[in-house]
N, C-alpha and C positions, 0 to 999 in steps of 0.2 A: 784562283787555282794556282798561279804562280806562287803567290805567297805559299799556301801552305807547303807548294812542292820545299820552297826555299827552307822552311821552318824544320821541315822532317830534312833534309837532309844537313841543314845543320844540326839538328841534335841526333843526326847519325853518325856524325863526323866531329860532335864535342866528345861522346861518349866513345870514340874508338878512340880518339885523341887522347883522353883522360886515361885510358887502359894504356896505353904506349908513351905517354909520356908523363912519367912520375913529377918534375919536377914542375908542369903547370897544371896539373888537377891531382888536387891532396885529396886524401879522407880525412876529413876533420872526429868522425866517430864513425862504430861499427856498432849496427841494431843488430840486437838481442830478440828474435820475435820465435815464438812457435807459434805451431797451428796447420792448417792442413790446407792441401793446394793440388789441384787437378787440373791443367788446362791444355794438355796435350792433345792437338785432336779438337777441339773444344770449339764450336763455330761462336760462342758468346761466355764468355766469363764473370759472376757474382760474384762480390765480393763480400764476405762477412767480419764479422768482431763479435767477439765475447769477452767477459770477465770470469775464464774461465778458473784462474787464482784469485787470491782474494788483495794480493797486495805483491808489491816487489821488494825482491830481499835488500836488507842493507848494505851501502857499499864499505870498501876497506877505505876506499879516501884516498889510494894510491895514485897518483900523478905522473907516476915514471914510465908507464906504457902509454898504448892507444887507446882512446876511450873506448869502454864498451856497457851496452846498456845495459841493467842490472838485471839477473833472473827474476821471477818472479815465485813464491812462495803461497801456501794455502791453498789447496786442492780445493775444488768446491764442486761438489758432484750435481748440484740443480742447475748449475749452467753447466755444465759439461753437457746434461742433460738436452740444454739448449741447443747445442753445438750440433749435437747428434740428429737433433730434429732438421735443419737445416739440411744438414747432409741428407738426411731421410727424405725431406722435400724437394731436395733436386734430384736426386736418384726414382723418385715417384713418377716426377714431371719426367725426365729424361722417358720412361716408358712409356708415358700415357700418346694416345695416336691425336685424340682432340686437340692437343694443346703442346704448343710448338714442335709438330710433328717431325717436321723435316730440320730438329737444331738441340743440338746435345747441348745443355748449360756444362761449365765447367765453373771451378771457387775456389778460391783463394779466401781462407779463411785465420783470422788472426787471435790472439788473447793477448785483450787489452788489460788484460791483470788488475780491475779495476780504478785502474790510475791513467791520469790524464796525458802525462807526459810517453805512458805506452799508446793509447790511443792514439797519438798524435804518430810517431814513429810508424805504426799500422798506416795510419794513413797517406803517409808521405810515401812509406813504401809500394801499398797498396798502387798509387797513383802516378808513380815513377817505373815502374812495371818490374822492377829487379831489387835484390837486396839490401844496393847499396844506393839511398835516395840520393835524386838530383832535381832538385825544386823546380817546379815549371819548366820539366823535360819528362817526357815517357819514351826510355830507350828502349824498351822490350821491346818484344816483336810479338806477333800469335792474336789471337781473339782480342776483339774489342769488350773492353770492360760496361757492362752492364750498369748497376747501383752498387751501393754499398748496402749492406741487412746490419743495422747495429745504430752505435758502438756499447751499448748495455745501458750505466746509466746516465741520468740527464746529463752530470757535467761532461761525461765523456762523450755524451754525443754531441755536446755546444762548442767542446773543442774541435773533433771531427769536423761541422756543421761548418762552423766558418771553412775550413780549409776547403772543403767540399765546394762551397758556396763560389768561389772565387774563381772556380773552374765549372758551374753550373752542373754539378755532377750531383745524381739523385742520391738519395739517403733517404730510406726506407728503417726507420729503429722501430723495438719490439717491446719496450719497456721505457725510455726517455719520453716521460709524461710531465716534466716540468712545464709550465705555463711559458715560461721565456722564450719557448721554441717557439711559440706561437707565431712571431715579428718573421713577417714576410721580408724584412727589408733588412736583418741580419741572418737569416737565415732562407733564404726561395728558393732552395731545393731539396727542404727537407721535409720529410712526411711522416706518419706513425701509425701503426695500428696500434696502439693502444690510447685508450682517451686523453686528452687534458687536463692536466692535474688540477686545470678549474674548476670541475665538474666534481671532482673527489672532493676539494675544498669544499664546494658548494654542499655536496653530502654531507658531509662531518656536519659542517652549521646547523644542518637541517635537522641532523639524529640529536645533536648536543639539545639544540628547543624540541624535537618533538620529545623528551625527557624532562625537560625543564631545568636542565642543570644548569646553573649560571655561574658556578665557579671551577673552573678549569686548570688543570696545567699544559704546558705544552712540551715536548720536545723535538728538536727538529736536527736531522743532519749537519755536517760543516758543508752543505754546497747548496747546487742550486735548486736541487730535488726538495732538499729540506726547509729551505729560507721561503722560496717562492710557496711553496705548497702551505706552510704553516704561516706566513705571513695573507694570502688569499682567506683562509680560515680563518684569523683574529678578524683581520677588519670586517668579515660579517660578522660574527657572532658579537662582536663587541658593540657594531650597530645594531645589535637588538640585544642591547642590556646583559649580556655576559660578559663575563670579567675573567683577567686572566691572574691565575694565584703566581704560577711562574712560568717562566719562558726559558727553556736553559739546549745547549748546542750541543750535542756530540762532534768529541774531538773525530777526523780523520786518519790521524797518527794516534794507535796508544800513546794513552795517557795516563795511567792511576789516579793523578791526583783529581783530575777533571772529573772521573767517574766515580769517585769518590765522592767529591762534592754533590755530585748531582744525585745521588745514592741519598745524601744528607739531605739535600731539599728535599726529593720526593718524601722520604721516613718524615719529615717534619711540618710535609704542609698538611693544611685540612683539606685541599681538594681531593676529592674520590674519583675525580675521572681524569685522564689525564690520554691527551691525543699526541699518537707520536707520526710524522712525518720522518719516514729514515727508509736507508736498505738495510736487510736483513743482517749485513757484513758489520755496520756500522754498530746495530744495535747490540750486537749478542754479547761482546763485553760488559754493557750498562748490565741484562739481565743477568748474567751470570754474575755480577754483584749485587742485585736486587735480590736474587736468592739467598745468596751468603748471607744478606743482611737480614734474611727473612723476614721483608714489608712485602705486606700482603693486603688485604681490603681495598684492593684498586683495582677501576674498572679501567680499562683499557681499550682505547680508540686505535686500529690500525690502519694504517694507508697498504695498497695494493702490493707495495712491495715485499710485504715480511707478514702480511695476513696468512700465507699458508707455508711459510719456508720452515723445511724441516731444522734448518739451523738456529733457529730461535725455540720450535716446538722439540723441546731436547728431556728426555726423562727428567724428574723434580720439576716442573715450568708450573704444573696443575694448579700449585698453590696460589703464585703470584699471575698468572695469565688466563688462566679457568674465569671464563664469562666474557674473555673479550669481546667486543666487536671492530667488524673492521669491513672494509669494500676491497671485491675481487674482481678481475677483471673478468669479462665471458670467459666459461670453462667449456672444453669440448672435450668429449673423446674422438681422435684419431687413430682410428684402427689399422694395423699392421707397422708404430712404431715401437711398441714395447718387441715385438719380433725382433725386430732394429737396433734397438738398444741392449738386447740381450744377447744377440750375435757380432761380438766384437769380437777380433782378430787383436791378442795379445802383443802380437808383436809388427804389428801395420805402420805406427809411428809412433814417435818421441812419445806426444801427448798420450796416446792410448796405454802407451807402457805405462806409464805416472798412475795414469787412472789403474789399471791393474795392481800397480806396487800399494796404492793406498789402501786398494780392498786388503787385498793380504794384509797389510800393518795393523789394519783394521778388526782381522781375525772373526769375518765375515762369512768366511767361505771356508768348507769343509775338505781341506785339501789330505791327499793322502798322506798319511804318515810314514811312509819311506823318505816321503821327498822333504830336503832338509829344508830348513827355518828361511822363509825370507826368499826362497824361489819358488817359479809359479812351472805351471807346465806349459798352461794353455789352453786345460784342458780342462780347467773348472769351467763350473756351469753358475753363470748369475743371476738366473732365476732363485738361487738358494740365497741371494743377498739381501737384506730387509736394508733397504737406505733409500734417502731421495731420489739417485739417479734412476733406479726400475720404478716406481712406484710414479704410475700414467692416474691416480684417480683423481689429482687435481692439478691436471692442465691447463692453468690460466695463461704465463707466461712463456710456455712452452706450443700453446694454441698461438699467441701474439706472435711469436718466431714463424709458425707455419703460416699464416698469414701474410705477414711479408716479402716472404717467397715466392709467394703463388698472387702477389699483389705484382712483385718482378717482373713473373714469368706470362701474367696476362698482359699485361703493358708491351713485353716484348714480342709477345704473338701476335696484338694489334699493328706495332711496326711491322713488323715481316709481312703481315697478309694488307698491310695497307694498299688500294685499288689506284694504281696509278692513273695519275689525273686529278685524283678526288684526295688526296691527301691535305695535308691543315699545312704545309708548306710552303714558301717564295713559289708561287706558279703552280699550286693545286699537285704538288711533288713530295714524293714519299721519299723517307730514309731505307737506306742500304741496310739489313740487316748484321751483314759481314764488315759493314765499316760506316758505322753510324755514332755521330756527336752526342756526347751525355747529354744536351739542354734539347736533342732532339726525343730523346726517351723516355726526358724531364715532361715533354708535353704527353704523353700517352698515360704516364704515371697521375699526372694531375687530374688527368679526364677518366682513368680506367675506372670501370664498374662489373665487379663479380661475383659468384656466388661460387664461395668455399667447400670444399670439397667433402663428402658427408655430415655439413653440417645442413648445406644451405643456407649460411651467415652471406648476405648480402652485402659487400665492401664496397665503399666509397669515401673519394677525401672531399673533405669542404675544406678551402684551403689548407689542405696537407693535414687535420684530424677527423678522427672517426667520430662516430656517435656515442656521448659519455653513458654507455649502461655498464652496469657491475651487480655484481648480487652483494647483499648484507650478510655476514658470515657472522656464527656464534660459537667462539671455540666453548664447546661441553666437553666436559668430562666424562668418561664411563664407566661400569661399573670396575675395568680393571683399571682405573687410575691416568689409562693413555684418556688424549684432547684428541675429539674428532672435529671437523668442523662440516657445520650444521648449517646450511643458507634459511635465513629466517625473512628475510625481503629482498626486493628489490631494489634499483634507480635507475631512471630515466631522464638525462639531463637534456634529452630533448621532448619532452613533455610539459604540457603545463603549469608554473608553477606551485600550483596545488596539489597536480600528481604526479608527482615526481618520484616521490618516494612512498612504496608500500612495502610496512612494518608487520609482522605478526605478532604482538606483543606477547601472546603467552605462548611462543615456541623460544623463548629466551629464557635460560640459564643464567644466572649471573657467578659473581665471585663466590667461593663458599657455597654453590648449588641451594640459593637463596633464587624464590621465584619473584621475589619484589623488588623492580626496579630500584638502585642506589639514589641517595639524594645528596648531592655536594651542592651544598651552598656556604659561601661565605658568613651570612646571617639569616635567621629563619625566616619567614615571610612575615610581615605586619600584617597582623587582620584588623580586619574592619573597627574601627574605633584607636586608632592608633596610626601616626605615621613615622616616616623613614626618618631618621637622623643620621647626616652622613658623619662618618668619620672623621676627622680634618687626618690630612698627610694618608687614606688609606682609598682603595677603589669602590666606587660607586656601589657595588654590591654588598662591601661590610658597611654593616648600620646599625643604628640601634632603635626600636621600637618605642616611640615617645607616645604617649596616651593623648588624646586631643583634652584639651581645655574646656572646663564646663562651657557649654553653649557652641563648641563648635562638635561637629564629628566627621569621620570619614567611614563610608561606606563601599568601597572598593579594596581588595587587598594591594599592600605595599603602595598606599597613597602616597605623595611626597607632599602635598600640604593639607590639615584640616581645612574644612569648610564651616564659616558662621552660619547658625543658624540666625533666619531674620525674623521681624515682625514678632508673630504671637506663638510662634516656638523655639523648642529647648532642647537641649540633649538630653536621651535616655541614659540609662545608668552606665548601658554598653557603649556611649557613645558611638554609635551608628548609625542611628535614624532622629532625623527632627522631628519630637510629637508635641504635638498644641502644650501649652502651658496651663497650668491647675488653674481653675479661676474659683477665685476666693471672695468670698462675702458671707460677711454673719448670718446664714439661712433660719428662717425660722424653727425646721425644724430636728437640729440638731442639740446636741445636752446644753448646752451653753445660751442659747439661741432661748432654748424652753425654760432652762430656768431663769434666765433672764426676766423674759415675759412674764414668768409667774411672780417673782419679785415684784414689777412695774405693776401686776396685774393685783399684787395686794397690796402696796403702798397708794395704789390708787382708791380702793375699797375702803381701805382701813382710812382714810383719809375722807370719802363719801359719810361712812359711819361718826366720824369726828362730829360732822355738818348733819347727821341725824341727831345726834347727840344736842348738839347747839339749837336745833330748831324746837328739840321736845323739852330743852330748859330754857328757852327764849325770855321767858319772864320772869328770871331768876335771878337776882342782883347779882351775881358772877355775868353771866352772860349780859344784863344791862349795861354792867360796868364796863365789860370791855368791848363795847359798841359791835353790836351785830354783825352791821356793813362791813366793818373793817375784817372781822373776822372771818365772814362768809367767804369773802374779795380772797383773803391769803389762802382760804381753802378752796376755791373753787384755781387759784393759780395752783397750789400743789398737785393738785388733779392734773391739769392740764401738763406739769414736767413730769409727774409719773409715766401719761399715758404721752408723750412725746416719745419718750427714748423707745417706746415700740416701733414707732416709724423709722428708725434707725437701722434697725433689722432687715434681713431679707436683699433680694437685690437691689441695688439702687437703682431708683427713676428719677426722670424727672422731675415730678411732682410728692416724691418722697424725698427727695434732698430738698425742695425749695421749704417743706412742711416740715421738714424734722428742726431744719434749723431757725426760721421763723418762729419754729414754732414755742423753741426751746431758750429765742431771746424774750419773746414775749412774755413767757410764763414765769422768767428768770426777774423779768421788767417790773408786771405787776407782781409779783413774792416782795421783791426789795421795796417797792415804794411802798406797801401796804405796812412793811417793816418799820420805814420811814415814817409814815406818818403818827404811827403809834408811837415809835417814838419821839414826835414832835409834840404828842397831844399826853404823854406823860411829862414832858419839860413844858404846857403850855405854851408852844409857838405855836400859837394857832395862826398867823399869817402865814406860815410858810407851808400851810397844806394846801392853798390858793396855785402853790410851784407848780405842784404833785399832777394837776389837769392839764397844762402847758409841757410838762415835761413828756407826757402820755404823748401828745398829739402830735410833739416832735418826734417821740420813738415810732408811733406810727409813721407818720411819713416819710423818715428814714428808712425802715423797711419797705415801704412802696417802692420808693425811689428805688432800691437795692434789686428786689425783685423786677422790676422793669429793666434795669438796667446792665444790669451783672448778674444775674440770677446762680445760685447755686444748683451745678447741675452734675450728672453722671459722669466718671472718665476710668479707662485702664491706664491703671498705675503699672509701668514694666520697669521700671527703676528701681522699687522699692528690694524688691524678691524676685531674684534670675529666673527661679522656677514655675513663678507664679504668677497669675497679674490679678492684682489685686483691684476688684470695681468696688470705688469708692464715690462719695461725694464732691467734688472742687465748690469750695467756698463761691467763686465765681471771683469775687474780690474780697484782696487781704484787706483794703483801704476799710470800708463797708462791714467786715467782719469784727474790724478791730475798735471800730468808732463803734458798733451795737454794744459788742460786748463787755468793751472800755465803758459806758456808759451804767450797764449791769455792775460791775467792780465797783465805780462813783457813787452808787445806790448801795452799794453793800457796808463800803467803809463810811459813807453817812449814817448810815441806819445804823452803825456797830459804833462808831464814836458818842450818838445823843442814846443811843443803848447803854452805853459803857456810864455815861452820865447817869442815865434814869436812874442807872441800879441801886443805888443809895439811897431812893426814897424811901420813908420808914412807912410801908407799905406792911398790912397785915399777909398780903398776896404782891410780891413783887414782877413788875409786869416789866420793867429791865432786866432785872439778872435773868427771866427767862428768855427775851430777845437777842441778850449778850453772849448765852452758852450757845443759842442757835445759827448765832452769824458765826463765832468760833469755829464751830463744827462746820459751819461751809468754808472758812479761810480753810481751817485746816485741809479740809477734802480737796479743795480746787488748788492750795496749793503744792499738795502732795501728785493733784492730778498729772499737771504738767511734767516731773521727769519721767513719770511711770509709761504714760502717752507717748514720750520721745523715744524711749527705749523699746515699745513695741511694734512691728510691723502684722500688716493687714488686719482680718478681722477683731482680734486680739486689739487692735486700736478703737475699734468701733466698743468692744467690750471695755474698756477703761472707760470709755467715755460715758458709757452708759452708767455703770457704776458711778462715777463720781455724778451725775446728774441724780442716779436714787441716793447714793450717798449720803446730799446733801439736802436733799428733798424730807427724806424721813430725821436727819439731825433737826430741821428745824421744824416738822410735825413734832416730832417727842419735845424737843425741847420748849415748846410756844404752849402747844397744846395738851397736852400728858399730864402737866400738872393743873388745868381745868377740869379734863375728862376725869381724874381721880378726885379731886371735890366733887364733881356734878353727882358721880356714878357711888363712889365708896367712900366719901364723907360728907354727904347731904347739910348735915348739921351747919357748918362749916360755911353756905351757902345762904347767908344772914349780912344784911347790912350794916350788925352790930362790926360783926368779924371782919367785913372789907372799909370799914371807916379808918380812918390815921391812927396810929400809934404815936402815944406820947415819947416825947423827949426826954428820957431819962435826967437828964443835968440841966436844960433851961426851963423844961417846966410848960414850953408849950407845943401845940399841934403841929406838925408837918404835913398838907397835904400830900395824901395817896396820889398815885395813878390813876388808881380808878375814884377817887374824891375829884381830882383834877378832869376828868375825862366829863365827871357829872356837872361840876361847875360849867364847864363850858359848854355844856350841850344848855347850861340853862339863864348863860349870858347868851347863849344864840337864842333861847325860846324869849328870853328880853325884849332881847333886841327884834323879835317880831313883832310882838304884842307893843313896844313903840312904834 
């Protein structure tokens, strides 16, 4: 108790000191402050701030006087508007009997010119109780100061705040929603009715994806409203895959050239929506050269502050701003202040004059014409004025002020009527109402809970903010060209994350009174069958749409990689979906399949027929000569490669791969040796037809062994053809395939070299050159087969093969046989012993045994050599 006696009467005794002696307490400057002050009489004093100008005027720079702070410049009738509420709200309270019955509020209220460094002077003055500040002294006398209602916006209040803070003096602001204020530990005596500009951020995120816009622009203020607030909205949106096109600041100071530019980015990017963080003061330059420049087709995101301010919604706006949207803060009507606002007293003070002179310049009001140009009487009436200041039907920021107030004025009633004993203080002790510590009205203000007056808005702080709701606002256009604005949904940023925010989609206008949603995106969406390709050097949302690769696809929009398809499927044509893979094999019965088999199915016939043929002339010296056996043997082998290549066909099994190919060496096996022997038995080697049964017995049990051991069996070929898989045969072994078939060749080119020989004999009927044209005709086939076969895939492979097996099946029928069947059949005559005996030798004069002389001979050294 000493001390504070000591403290107050030293800074009763610096401040009389300072008045009487000039030469140890100077004025270093003299504050410039207007605004309006009551506190005579006053058992409690309020303190407020507005931004009732919009800036302070510029100085001359003059050095040779006493400092003094600059006027300020820019009428601005929506906070004047402000100001007036305030006033309205303590002059309410002052009457009401409930609610601090026994104690007339009085206020001291400032304009902070929306500038920091007026703020700051407000404060100091505010706080030092007289005009001329003295830091950490309050020499006034009279009413103990309350809170402070303000200082407008965020930066202004962060300046305020700290000062405030230092002396634990409350601050109640009505619009300073920047997030920064949050920090109890720079700021613990400041509080807001209006929400956290976390919650506005968190909104914006929310409308930008429940839209789906992904490419955005931004702009934001040069302070702390704009940085913090636009900066809270990137890092979400951009953690869920929005991109930002640009980010660009509004100067604080006019600027042209800056607005210019920024005029040039918006006219040039491709984003269609573009979220602006700003006040309404900051912006209106940028728009009013968005319109000059008329760029138009933008949707427009607005924050709380300038979503309904008539200084931005200015005649010409419809073009460029028609379809906004933006979040407001609760609207309320409060009844009996447009009364209030409309009964002003011309000539009450400084500030009210200003407000009068601007209506007049404004040529607003319907003044009589006697009275000359530029004076007022008094005794206009403002209800004839069409401007933001009368105009109560959207009270958002003007509800936040009344708030405030009545947030004051309940915390202060709570003091006063605190029940001694039972108080939150050292010893269960209440505060003095008539002379009580700001940190003591700090604590009533943090705990107050009220409900607001006609609206029944229930108030309460969780540390020092309110609950983030707002409505969704849609400026439309009307039929006369003026923007009304439209609430189309809600937000609750204390709600569930899922319901937070409810949209009406089709009660939204857009730009152009277009009822379809805008779409700005950097690059269009990838659909399904196609993925993303980033940029290099650009943001994740421009991309370019790459097709996926046969065999892969993507089946989600805006995939970032395809997916292989595995196993036994393939990409559709849309690359979208993996569908099984064609499967391919020669079927029987398709064109190719049927005519095939009818081929096989007549070379086998016509081939039976040959051997009818041979049976019904069995005892005809053609057929004696050229030994029955051997001939029956080569026809009943041609048989057997005719009807092989049918088992070729169709699906493969296992017992159709082991038989088609068995089946097709064997028959290949006995052709050539039967080839062979004939032509050993027209060269007379008769020892070497002795081979012929030894050679047999090895080709059989080569093939056992083959077949037991490596068997040719079914497999899907996926290598061959992406699309397809091809069920084919697998040899089982190359070793085994290439030793059968190599053995087949050895058989050929024997039988084709003692062929090539025979052909000379001077035979009436030569039984070489017809063996000779027939092995030809199989080189030639098998060896044409071979590239035709490599160049083909799947069934088509199965089809070469088969052809060149009838190929060469029917070369060596026609060739062997065709010219017997045309003696047996249609020149009988011909068919005489005379006619198949040797031909003379022209120039020696003697016989050369025939083939068929040779073939008789030996059949009749072998009847000899029985009969020894």
């Amino acid at each position: 108790m000493e001390i504070k006696r000591f403290v107050f009467g030293l800074c009763v005794f610096f401040c009389f000191y300072r008045s009487v002696s000039a030469s140890t307490c100077k004025l270093k400057a003299k504050f410039n402050l207007s605004g309006y002050k009551n506190t005579d009489k006053k058992k409690v004093v309020v303190g407020g701030m507005f931004p009732v100008h919009m800036r302070i005027a510029s100085s001359n720079g003059n050095t040779s006087n006493v400092p003094v702070s600059a006027g300020c410049v820019g009428f601005n009738f929506r906070t004047f508007r402000w100001t007036q509420t305030m006033l309205f709200a303590i002059n309410e309270i002052n009457t009401r009997k409930d609610l601090l019955p026994n104690t007339e509020l009085g206020y001291v209220i400032y304009d902070s010119c929306f500038t920091i460094s007026k703020a700051v002077e407000g404060t100091l003055t505010y706080l030092t109780g007289q005009d001329e500040a003295v830091p950490n002294y309050r020499c006034g006398t009279g009413a103990p100061l309350a809170a402070l209602v303000g200082a407008g916006g965020s930066d202004l209040s962060i300046a305020t705040a700290r000062i405030m803070g230092l002396y634990h003096f409350p601050q109640v602001s009505y619009c300073s929603s920047c997030s920064a204020l949050e920090s109890k530990f720079q700021f613990p005596t400041f509080l807001r009715t209006i929400p956290n500009d976390r919650n506005q951020s968190t909104a914006m995120a929310q409308l930008v994806l429940h839209f789906g816009w992904t490419w955005v622009g931004t702009i934001a203020a040069d302070d702390d409203y704009g940085k913090y607030g636009i900066k809270d909205f990137k890092d979400q949106v951009e953690e869920a895959g929005v991109c930002i096109s640009f980010s660009e600041t509004l100067p604080k100071v006019s600027s042209p050239q800056d607005i210019q530019r920024i005029v040039k980015t918006v006219a040039e990017s491709t984003a269609k929506i573009i979220v602006v963080f700003s006040s309404d003061v900051d912006l209106s330059p940028l728009i009013a050269e968005l319109i000059q420049h008329n760029v138009t087709n933008r949707t427009w995101i607005a924050s709380e502050a300038w979503v309904t301010s008539a200084l931005i919604n200015q005649p010409g706006v419809s073009s460029l701003l028609g379809g906004t949207l933006g979040f407001g803060v609760k609207r309320a009507d409060i009844p009996g202040l447009q009364e209030h606002l409309l009964n002003l007293d011309p000539y009450a003070d400084l500030l009210t004059e200003e407000f009068w002179e601007k209506v007049r310049s404004l040529k607003r009001l319907e003044t009589a014409r006697s009275v000359p140009d530029g004076l007022c009487t008094g005794k206009e009436s403002l209800a004839k004025m069409n401007s933001t200041y009368s105009d109560v039907s959207q009270l958002r920021i003007t509800y936040s002020v009344y708030k405030a107030v009545y947030a004051v004025a309940f915390a202060l009633h709570n003091l006063e009527y605190c029940v001694p004993g039972q108080g939150p203080f050292v010893g269960n002790s209440c505060a003095d109402i008539t002379n009580f510590e700001p940190w003591q009205l700090m604590y009533y203000l943090k705990n107050v809970r009220f409900k607001v007056p006609h609206t029944d808005e229930e108030i309460y702080f969780n540390e020092g903010d309110v609950e983030g709701l707002y409505d969704i606002i849609n400026w439309q256009v009307n039929s006369d060209g003026e923007i009304s604005y439209v609430t189309i949904g809600l937000y609750n940023g204390s709600a569930a994350p899922g319901d937070r925010m409810t949209i009406k989609n089709n009660s939204i206008i857009w730009n152009n009174q277009v009822l379809e949603p805008p779409r700005s995106v950097c690059s269009e969406n990838c659909q399904p069958g196609t993925r993303k390709g980033i940029r290099q050097g650009e943001p994740v949302c421009c991309f370019d749409c790459i097709p996926c690769a046969d065999g892969e696809i993507s089946n989600t929009t805006n995939a970032r990689e395809c997916i292989l398809c595995s196993g036994d499927y393939w990409s559709n044509d849309a690359h979208d979906v993996c569908v099984p893979k064609i499967i391919e094999f020669l079927a029987f019965g398709e064109p190719l399949g049927i005519t095939l088999i009818a081929i096989s199915a007549f070379g086998a016939l016509v081939t039976i027929a040959v051997m009818i043929v041979f049976i019904m002339h069995i005892g005809t010296p053609l057929v004696k000569a050229n030994d029955a056996l051997l001939s029956f043997t080569l026809l009943l082998s041609l048989v057997v490669t005719f009807l092989c290549s049918i088992v070729y066909l169709g699906e493969p099994q296992k017992w159709s791969c082991m038989t088609s190919q068995v089946a097709l060496a064997l028959g290949f096996a006995l052709c050539l040796s039967d080839l062979c022997i004939c032509a050993f038995v027209c060269l007379e080697i008769i020892p070497c037809i002795s081979v012929y049964p030894c050679l047999s017995i090895f080709r059989a049990v080569a093939c056992t062994v083959w077949l037991l051991i490596l068997p040719p069996h079914p497999r899907k070929n996926t290598a061959a053809q992406n699309i397809k898989i091809i069920l084919e045969c697998d040899e089982g072994s190359v070793i085994f395939i290439c030793c059968i078939f190599g053995y087949d060749i050895l058989l050929a080119l024997v039988a084709f070299i003692f062929a090539f020989i025979a052909r000379k004999l001077e035979d009436n009927f030569s039984e070489g050159k017809c063996m000779t044209f027939g092995l030809l005709v199989f080189f030639i086939v098998w060896i044409s087969f071979v590239p035709a076969y490599l160049s083909t895939r799947g069934k088509f492979m199965v089809a070469v093969q088969i052809f060149a097996i009838l190929a060469s099946s029917f070369g060596v029928l026609t060739c062997i046989f065709l010219p017997k069947c045309y003696v047996l059949l249609v020149k009988p005559e011909r068919n005489t012993e005379e006619m198949l005996k040797p031909r003379p030798k022209p120039k020696e004069g003697t016989l050369t045994g025939t083939s068929l002389s040779l073939a008789t001979s030996a059949t009749e050294v072998h009847a000899t050599t029985a009969i020894d």
